[in-house]
N, CA, C and O atoms as CSV, one atom per row, in Angstrom:
chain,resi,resn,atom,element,x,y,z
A,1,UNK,N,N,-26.710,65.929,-57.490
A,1,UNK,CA,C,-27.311,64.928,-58.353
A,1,UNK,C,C,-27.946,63.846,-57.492
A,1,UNK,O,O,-27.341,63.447,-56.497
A,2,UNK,N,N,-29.215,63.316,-57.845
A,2,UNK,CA,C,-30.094,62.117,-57.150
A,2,UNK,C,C,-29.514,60.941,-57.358
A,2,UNK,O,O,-29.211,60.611,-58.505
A,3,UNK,N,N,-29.192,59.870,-55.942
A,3,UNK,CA,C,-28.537,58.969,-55.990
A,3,UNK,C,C,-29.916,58.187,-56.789
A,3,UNK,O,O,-30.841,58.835,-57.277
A,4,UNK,N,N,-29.833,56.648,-56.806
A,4,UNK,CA,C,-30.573,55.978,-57.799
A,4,UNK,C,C,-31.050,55.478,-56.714
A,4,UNK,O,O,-30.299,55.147,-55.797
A,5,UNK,N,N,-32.766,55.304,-56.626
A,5,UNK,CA,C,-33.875,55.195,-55.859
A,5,UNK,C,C,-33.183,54.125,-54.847
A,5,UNK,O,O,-32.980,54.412,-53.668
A,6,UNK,N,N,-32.759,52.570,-55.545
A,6,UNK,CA,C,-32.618,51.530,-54.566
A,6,UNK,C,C,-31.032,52.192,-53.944
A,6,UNK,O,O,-31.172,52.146,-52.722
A,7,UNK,N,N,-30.083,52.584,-54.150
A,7,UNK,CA,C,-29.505,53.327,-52.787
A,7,UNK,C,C,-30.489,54.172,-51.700
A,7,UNK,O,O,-30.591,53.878,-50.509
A,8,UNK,N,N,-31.069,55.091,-52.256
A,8,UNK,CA,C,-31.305,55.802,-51.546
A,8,UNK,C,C,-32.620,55.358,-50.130
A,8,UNK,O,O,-32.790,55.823,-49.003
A,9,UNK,N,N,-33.695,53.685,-51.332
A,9,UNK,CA,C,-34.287,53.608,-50.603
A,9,UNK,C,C,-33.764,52.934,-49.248
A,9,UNK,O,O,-34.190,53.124,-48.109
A,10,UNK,N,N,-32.715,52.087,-49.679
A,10,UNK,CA,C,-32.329,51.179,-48.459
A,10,UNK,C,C,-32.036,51.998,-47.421
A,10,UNK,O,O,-32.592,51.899,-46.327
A,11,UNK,N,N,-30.932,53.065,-47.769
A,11,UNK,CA,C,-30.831,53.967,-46.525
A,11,UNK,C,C,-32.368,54.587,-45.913
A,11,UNK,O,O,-32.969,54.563,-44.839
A,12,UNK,N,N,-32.517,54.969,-46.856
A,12,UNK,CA,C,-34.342,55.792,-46.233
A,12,UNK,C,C,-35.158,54.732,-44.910
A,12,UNK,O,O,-35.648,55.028,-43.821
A,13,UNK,N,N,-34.976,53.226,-45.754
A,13,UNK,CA,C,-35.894,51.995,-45.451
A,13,UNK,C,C,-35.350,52.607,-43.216
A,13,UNK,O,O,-35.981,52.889,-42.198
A,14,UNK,N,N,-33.725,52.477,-43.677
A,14,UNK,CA,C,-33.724,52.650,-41.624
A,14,UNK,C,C,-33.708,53.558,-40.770
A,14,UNK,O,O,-33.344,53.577,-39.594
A,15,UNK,N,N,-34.475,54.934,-41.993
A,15,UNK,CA,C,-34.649,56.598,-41.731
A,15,UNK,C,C,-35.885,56.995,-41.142
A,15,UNK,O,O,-36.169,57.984,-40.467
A,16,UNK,N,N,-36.902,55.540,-41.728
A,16,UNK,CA,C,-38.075,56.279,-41.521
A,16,UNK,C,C,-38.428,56.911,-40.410
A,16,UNK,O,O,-38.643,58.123,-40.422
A,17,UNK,N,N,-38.522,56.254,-39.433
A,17,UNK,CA,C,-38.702,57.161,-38.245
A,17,UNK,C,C,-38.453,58.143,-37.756
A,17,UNK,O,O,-39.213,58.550,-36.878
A,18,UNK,N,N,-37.417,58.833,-38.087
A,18,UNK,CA,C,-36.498,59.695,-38.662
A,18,UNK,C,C,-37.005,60.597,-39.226
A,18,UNK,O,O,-36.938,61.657,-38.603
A,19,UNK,N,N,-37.783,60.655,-40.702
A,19,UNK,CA,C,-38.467,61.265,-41.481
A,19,UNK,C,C,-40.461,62.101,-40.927
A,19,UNK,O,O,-41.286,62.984,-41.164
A,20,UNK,N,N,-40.130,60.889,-40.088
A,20,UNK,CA,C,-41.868,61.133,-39.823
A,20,UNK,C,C,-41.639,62.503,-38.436
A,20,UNK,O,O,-42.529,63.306,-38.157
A,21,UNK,N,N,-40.316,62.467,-37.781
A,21,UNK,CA,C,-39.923,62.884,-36.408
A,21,UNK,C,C,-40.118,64.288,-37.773
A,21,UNK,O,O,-41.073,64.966,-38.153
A,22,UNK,N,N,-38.650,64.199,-38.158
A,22,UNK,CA,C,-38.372,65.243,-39.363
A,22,UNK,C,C,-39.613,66.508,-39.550
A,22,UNK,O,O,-39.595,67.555,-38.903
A,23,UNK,N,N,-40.578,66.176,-40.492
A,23,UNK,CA,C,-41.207,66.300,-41.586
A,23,UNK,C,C,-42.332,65.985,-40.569
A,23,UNK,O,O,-42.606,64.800,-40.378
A,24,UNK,N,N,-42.932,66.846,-39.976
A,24,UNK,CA,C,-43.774,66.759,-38.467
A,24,UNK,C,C,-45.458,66.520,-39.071
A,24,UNK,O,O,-46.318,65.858,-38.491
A,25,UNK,N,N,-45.609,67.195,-40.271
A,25,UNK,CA,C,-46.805,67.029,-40.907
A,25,UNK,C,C,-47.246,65.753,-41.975
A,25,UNK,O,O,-48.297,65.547,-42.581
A,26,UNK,N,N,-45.911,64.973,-41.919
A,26,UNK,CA,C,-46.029,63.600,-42.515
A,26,UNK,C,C,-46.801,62.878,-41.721
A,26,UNK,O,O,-46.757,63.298,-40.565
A,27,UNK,N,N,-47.441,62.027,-41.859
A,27,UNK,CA,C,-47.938,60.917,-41.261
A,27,UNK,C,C,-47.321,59.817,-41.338
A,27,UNK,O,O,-46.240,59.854,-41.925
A,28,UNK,N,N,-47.685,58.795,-40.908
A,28,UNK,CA,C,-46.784,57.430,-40.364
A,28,UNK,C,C,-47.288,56.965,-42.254
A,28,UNK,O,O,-46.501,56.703,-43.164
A,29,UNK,N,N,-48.955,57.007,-42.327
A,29,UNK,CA,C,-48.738,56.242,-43.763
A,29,UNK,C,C,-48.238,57.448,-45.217
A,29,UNK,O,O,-48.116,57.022,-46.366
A,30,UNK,N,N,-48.073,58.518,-44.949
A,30,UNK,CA,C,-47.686,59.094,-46.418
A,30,UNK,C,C,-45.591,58.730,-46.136
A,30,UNK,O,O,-44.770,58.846,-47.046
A,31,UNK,N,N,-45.287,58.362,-44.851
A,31,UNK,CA,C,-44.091,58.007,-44.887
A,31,UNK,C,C,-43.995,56.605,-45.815
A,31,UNK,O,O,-43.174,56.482,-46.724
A,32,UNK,N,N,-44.989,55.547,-45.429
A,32,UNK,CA,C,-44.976,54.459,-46.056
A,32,UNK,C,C,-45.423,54.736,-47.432
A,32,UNK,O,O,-44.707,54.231,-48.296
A,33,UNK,N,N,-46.379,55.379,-47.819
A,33,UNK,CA,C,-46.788,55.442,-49.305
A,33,UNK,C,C,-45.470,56.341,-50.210
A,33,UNK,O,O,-45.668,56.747,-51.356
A,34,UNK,N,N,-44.242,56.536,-49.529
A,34,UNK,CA,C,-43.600,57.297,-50.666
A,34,UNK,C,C,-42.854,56.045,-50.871
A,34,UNK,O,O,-41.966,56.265,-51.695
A,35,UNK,N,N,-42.840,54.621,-50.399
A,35,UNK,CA,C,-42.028,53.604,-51.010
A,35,UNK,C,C,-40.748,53.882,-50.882
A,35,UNK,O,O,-40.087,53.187,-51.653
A,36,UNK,N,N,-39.966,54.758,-50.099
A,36,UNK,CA,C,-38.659,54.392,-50.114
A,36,UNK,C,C,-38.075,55.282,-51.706
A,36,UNK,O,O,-37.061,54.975,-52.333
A,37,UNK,N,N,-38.899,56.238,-52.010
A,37,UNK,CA,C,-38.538,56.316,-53.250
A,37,UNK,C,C,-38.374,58.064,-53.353
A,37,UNK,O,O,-39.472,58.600,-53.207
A,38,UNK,N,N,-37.788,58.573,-53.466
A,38,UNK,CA,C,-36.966,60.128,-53.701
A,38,UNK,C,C,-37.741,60.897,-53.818
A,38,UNK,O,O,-37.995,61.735,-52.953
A,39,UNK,N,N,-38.551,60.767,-55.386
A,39,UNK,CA,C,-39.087,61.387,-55.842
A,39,UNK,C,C,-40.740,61.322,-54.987
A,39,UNK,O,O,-41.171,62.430,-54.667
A,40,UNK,N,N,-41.440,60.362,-54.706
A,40,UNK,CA,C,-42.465,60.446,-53.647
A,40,UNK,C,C,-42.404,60.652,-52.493
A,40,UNK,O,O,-43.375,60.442,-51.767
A,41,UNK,N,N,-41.307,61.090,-52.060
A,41,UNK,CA,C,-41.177,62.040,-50.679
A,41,UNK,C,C,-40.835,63.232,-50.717
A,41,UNK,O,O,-40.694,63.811,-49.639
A,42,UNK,N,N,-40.608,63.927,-51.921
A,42,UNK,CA,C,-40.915,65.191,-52.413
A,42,UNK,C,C,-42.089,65.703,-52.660
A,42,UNK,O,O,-42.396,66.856,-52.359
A,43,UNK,N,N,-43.001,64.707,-53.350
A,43,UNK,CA,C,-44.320,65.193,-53.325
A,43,UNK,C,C,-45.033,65.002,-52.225
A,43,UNK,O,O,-45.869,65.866,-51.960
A,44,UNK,N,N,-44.902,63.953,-51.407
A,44,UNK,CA,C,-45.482,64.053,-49.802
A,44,UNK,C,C,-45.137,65.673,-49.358
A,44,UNK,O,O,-45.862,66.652,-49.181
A,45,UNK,N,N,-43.788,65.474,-49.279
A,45,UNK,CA,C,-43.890,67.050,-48.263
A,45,UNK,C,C,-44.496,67.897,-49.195
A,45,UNK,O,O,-45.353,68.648,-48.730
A,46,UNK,N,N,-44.202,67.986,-50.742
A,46,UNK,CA,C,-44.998,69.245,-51.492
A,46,UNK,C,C,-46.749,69.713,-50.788
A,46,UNK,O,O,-47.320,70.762,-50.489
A,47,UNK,N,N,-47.086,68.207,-50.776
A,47,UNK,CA,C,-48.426,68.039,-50.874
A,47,UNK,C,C,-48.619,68.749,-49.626
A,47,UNK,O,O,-49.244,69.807,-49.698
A,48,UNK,N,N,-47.946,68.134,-47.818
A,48,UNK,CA,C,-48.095,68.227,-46.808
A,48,UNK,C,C,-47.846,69.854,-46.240
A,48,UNK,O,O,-48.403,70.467,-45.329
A,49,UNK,N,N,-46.758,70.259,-47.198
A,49,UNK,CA,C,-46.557,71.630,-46.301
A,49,UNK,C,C,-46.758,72.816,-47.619
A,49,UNK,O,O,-46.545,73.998,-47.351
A,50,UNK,N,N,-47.109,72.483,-48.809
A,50,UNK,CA,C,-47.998,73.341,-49.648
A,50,UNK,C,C,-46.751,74.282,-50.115
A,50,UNK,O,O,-46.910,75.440,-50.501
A,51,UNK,N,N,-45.303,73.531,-50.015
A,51,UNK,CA,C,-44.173,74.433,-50.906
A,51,UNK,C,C,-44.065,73.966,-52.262
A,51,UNK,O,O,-44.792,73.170,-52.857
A,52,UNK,N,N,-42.922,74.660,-52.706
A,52,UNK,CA,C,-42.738,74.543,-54.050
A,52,UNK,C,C,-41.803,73.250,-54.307
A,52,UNK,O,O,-41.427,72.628,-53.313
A,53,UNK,N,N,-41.506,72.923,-55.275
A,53,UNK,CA,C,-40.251,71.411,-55.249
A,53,UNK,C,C,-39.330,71.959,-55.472
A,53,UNK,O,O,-38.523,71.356,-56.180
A,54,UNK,N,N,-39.017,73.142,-55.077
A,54,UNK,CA,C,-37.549,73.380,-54.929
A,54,UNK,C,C,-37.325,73.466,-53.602
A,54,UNK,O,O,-36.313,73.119,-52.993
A,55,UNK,N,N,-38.525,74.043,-53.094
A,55,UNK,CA,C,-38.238,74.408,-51.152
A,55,UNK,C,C,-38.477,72.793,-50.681
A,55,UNK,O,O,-37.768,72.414,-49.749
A,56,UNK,N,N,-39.258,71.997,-51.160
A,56,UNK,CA,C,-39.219,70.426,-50.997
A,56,UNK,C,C,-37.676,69.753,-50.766
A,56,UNK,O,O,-37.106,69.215,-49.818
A,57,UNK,N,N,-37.301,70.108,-52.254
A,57,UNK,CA,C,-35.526,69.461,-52.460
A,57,UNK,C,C,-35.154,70.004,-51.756
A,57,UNK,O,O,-34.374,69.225,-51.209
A,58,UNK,N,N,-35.086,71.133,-51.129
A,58,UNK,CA,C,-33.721,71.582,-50.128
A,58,UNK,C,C,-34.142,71.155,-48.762
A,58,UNK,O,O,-33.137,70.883,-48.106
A,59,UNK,N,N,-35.624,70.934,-47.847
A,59,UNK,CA,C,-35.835,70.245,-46.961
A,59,UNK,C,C,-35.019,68.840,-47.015
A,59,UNK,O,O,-34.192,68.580,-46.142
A,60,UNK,N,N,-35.335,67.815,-48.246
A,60,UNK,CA,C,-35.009,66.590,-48.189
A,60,UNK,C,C,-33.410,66.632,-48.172
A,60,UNK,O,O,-32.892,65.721,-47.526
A,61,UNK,N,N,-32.533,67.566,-48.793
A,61,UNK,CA,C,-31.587,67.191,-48.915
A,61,UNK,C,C,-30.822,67.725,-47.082
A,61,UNK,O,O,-29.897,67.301,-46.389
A,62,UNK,N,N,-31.562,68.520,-46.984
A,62,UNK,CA,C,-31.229,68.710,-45.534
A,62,UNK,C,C,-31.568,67.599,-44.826
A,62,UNK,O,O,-30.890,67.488,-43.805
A,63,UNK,N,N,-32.636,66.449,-45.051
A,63,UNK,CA,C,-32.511,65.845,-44.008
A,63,UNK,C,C,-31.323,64.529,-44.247
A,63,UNK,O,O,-30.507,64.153,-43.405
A,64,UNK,N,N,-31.493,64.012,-45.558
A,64,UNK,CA,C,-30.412,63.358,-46.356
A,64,UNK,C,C,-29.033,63.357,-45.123
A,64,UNK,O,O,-28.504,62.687,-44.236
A,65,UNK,N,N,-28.976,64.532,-45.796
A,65,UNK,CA,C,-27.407,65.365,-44.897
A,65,UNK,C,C,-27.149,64.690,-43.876
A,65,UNK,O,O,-26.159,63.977,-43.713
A,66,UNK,N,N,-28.643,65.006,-42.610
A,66,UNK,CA,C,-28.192,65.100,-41.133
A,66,UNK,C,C,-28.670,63.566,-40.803
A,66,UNK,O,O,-27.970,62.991,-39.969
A,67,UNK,N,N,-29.744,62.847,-41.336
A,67,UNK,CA,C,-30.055,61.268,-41.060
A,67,UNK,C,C,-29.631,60.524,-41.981
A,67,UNK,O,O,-29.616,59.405,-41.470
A,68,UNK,N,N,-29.201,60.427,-43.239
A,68,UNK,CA,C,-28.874,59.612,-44.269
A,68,UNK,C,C,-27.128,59.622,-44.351
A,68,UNK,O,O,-26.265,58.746,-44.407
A,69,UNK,N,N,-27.133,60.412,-44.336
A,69,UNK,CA,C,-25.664,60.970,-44.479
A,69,UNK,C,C,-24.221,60.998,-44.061
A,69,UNK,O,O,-23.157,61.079,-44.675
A,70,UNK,N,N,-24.764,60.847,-42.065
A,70,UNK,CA,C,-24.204,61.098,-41.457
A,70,UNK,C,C,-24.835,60.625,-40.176
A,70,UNK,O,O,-25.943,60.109,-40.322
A,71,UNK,N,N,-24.203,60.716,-38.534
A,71,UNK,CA,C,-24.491,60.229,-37.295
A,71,UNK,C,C,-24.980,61.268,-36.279
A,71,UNK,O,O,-25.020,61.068,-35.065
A,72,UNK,N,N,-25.448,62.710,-37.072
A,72,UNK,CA,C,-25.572,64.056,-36.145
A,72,UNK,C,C,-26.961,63.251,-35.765
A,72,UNK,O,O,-27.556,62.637,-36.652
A,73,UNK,N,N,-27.403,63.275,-34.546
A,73,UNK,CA,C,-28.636,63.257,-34.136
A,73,UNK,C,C,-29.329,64.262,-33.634
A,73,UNK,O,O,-30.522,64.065,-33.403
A,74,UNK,N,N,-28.687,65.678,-33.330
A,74,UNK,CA,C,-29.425,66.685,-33.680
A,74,UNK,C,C,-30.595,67.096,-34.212
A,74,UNK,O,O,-30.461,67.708,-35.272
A,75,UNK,N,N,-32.064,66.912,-33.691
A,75,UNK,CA,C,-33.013,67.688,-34.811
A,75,UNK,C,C,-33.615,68.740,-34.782
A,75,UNK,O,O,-34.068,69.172,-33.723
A,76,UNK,N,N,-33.755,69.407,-35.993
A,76,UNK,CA,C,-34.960,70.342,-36.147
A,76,UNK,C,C,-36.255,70.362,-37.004
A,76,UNK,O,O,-36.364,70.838,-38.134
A,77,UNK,N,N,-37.139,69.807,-36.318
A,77,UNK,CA,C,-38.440,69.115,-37.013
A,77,UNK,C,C,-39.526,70.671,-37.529
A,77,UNK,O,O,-39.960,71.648,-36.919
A,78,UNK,N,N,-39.579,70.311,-38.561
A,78,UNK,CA,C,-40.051,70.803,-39.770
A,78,UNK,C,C,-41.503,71.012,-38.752
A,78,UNK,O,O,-42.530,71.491,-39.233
């Protein structure tokens, strides 16, 4: 279940960099244009890597997991 945008954005807000490393076909501004907000960083990557929003949700929640989530600094950039 989706936490509620302002949790999720605050954590996101100290992810970004994170996300852009992530999600290799993001750009610095479609990181900023999703606002910190769940649902517009689903359609960024939809848009960016031309999947479906289900293969979207399971990217994000993978990254959730390993940068939001938790202290693994481990990556594997998309």
């Amino acid at each position: 279940m989706a936490e509620s945008d302002d949790k999720w954005s605050g954590r996101f807000d100290r992810a970004k960099g994170k996300a852009r490393e992530y999600f290799g076909k993001l750009t610095d501004d479609d990181v900023e244009q999703a606002k910190g907000k769940r649902e517009n960083m689903l359609g960024k990557i939809q848009e960016k890597y031309g999947e479906t929003k289900e293969t979207a949700e399971q990217w994000l929640a993978e990254f959730e997991h390993k940068y939001l989530n938790s202290d693994d600094e481990s990556d594997e950039p998309r």
